[in-house]
N, C-alpha and C positions, 0 to 999 in steps of 0.2 A: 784619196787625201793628197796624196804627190803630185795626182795632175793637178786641182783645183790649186797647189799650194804656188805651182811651177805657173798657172795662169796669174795670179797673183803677186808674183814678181816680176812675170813679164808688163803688165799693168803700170807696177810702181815703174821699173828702169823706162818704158816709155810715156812716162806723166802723167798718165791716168791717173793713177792714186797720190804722186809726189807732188810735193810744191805747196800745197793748202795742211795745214793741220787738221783740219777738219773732211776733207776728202774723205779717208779709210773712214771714219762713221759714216759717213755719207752715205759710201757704199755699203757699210753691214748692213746700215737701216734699210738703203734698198733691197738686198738682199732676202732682207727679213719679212720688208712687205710683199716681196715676189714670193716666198716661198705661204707665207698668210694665207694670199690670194689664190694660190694654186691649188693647197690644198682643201680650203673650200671650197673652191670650186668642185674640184676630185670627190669630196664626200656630198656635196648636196646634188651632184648628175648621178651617184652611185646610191642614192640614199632610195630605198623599194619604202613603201606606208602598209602598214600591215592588217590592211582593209581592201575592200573591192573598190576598183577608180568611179562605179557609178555613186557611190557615196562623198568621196571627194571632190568631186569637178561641181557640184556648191558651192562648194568653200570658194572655189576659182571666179566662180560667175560673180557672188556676195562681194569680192575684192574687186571686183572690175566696177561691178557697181557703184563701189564708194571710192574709187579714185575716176569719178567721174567719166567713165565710159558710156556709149549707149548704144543699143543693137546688140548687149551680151545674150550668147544665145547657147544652151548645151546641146549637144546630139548624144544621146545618149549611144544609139545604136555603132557609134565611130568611135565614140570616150572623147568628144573634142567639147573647148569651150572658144569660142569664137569673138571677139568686138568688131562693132566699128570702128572707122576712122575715124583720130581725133586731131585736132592740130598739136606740137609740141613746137614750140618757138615761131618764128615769121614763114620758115618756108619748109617747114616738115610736118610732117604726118607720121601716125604709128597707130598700131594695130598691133591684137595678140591672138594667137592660135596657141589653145595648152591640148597637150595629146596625152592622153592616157595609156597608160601599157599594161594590160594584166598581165602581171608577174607570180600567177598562182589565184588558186581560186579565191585567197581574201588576200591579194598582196595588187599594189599598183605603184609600176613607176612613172613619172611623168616628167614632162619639158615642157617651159613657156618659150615659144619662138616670137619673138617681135617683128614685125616688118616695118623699116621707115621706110616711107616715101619721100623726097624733095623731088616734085618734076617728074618726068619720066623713070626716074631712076629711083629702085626700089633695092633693098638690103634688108636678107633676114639674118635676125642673130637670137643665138641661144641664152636669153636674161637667167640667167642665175641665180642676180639679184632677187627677182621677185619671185621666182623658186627658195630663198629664202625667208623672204616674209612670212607667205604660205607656209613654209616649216615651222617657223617661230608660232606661227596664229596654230597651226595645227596639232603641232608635237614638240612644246617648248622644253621639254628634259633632253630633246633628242637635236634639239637648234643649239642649246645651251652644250653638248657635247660637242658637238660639229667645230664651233668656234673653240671649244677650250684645245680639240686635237690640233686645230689650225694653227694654234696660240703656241701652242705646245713643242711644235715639230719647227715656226717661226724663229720662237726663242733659241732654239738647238741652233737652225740657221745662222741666226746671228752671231752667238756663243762661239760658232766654229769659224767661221768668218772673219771672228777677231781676234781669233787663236792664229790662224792663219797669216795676216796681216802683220801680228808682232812678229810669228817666225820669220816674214819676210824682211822686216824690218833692222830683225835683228843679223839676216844672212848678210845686212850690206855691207 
């Protein structure tokens, strides 16, 4: 709490926070959405489904399906759901790869890795996003927790962020 509170005055006395009125919200609110985002992120790459992944990775092909992919294809034998290439804007392309992990004889955890292409140059990244979807369509008590803990630990962020900010406010 001292160090965050000591970064928080170093901020104001060098202008980061001073001079606007609105600054310090600015920053709780950032704060608040970074910490939002973090921890959904943290609970839906943590989150095991309490089934076998050959019964899931359906689920994964049916969405690919309907957001207009084609070549989706399952290996069962690897736990993978694969698409093709599609265009996304003028000079990209993307693709997904979901991998399944048995985490126990009926437990599966899984990741969707995206690859963009532009050109030669290709980047994969771990979508979260549509790992949440998939949870929402799959296990909506358990999507519907995710967000409220996100929401939850958010709100704190904030709450202390501008507890923080009067103290500093007030040390000047």
């Amino acid at each position: 709490m001292e160090r965050a509170a000591a970064m928080i005055a170093l901020l104001w006395m060098a202008g980061g926070l001073g001079g606007c009125v609105s600054a310090p919200e600015r920053y709780a609110r950032d704060v608040r959405d970074q910490t939002y985002r973090a921890r959904l992120e943290h609970e839906v790459r943590a989150h095991v489904y309490p089934t076998a992944c050959a019964s899931l990775l359906p689920w994964a092909e049916q969405h690919f399906w309907e957001q207009g992919f084609e070549r989706v294809s399952i290996q069962l034998d690897s736990l993978e759901v694969t698409t093709g290439w599609r265009p996304r804007g003028d000079s990209l392309q993307e693709r997904y790869v979901v991998y399944g992990r048995a985490a126990g004889p009926q437990a599966c955890a899984w990741q969707f890795l995206r690859t963009e292409r532009a050109g030669p140059a290709e980047q994969e990244l771990r979508d979260v996003d549509m790992e949440m979807v998939l949870l929402e369509r799959i296990a909506p008590a358990k999507a519907r927790e995710v967000r409220l803990k996100a929401q939850r630990d958010a709100d704190r962020a904030y709450d202390e962020t501008r507890q923080l900010i009067r103290e500093a406010q007030q040390a000047e």
